[in-house]
C-alpha positions in Angstrom: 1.0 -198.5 2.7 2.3 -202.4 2.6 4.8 -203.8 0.5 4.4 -207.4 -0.6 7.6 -209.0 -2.4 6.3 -211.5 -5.3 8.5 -214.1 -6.6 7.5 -214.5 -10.4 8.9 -218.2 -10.5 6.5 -219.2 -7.9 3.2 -217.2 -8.8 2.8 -215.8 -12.7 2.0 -212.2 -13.5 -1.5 -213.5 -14.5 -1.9 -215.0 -10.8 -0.8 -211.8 -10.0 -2.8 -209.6 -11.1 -6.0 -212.2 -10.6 -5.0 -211.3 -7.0 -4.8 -207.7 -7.2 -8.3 -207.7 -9.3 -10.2 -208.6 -6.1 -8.7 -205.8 -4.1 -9.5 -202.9 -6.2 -12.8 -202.0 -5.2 -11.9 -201.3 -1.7 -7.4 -200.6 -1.9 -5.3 -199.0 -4.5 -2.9 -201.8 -6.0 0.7 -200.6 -7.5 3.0 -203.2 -9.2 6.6 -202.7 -10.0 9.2 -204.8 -10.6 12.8 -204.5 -8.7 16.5 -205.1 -9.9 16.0 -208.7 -9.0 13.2 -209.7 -11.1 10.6 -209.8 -7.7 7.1 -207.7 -8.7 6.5 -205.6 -5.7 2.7 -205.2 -4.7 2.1 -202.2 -3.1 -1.2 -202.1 -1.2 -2.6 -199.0 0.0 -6.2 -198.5 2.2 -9.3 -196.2 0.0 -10.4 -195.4 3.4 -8.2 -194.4 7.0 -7.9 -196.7 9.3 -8.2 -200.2 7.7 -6.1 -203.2 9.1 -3.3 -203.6 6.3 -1.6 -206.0 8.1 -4.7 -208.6 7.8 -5.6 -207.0 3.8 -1.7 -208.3 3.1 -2.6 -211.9 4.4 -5.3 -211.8 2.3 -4.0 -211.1 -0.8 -1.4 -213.9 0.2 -4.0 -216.3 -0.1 -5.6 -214.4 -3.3 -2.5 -215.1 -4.4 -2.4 -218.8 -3.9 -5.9 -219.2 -4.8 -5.6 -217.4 -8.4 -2.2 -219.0 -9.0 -3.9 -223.1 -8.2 -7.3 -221.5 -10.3 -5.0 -220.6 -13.6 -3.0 -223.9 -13.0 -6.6 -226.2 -12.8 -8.0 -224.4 -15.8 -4.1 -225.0 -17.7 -4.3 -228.7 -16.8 -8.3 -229.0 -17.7 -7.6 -227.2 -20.8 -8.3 -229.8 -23.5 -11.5 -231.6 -22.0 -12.5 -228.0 -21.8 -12.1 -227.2 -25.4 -13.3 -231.0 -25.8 -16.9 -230.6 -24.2 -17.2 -226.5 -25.7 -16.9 -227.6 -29.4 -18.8 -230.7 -28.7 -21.8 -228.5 -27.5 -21.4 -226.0 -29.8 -20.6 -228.5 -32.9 -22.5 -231.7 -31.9 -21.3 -235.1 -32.8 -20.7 -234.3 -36.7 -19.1 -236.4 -39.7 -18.7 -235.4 -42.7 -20.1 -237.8 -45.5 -21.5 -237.5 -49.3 -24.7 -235.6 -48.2 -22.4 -233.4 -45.9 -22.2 -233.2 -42.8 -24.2 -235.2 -40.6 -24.9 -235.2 -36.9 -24.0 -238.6 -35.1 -25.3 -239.6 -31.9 -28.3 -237.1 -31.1 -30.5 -239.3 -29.2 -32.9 -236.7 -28.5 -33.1 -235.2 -32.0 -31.3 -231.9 -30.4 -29.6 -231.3 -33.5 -32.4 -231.1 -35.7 -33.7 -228.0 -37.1 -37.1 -226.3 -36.8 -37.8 -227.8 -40.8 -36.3 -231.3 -40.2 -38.4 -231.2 -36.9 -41.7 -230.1 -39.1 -41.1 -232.0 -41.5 -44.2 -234.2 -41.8 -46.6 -231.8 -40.5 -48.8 -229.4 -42.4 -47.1 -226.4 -40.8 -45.4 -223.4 -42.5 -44.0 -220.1 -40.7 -46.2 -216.9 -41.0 -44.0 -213.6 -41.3 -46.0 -210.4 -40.4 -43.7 -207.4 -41.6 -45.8 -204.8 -40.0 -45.1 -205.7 -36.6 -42.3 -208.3 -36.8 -43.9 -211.4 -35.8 -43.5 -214.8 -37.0 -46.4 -217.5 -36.2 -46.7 -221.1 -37.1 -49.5 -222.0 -38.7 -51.1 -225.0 -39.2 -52.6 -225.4 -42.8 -55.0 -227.8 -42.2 -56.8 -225.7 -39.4 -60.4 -223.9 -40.5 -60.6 -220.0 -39.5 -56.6 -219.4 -40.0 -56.2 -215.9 -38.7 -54.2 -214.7 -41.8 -55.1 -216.5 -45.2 -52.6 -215.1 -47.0 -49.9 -216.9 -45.3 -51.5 -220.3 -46.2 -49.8 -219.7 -49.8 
């Protein structure tokens, strides 16, 4: 078994265990804190005979790695939240009609109707086997009439 002495003002408990996630499949990972505040990693081998010496250099660099990834995704936060609710939300305003999608060159925003709109086409709903279809009305030989109501 190693012993790996964590300073929490340099790494967070989050960088921490980051860290100590990759190392589970293959090494049993204790934490504890000492009197002092430190968080003491304990690292012991699944299997006999692995090189702890190198698995504690490792998780060093786990360490720093997980620590500089949480830090990057801190500072990127915002833009992050920025480009999520623009994809998910689109360009909207709200005005007297509601709201209203700006700046949708390609129409994305549209829906299936608003897309449909000036064609003869309505949506066919077969209950028996849970099917939808789109029909066009103004084709001859429709397989199901009834849906050309």
């Amino acid at each position: 078994m190693e012993i790996i002495i964590v300073d929490k003002n340099i790494y967070s408990l989050k960088a921490i265990f980051s860290a100590a996630y990759i190392f589970l499949e293959d090494f049993y990972i204790f934490l504890e804190e000492d009197e002092k505040g430190k968080i003491l990693v304990q690292i012991k081998g699944k299997d006999e005979g692995q090189d702890l010496k190198k698995v504690v250099d490792e998780f060093k660099n786990e360490l720093i790695n997980a620590g500089l990834r949480l830090k990057v995704s801190e500072d990127n936060k915002k833009i992050r939240e920025m480009i999520v609710s623009t994809a998910l939300y689109g360009r909207i305003r709200n005005s007297d009609e509601g709201y209203k999608i700006i700046n949708d060159p390609a129409g994305i925003g549209k829906t299936w109707e608003e897309e449909h709109k000036d064609k003869n086409i309505s949506i066919c709903e077969n209950r028996e086997n849970f099917t939808h279809q789109a029909i066009d009305k103004n084709l001859p030989n429709s397989d199901n009439p009834e849906c050309l109501k």
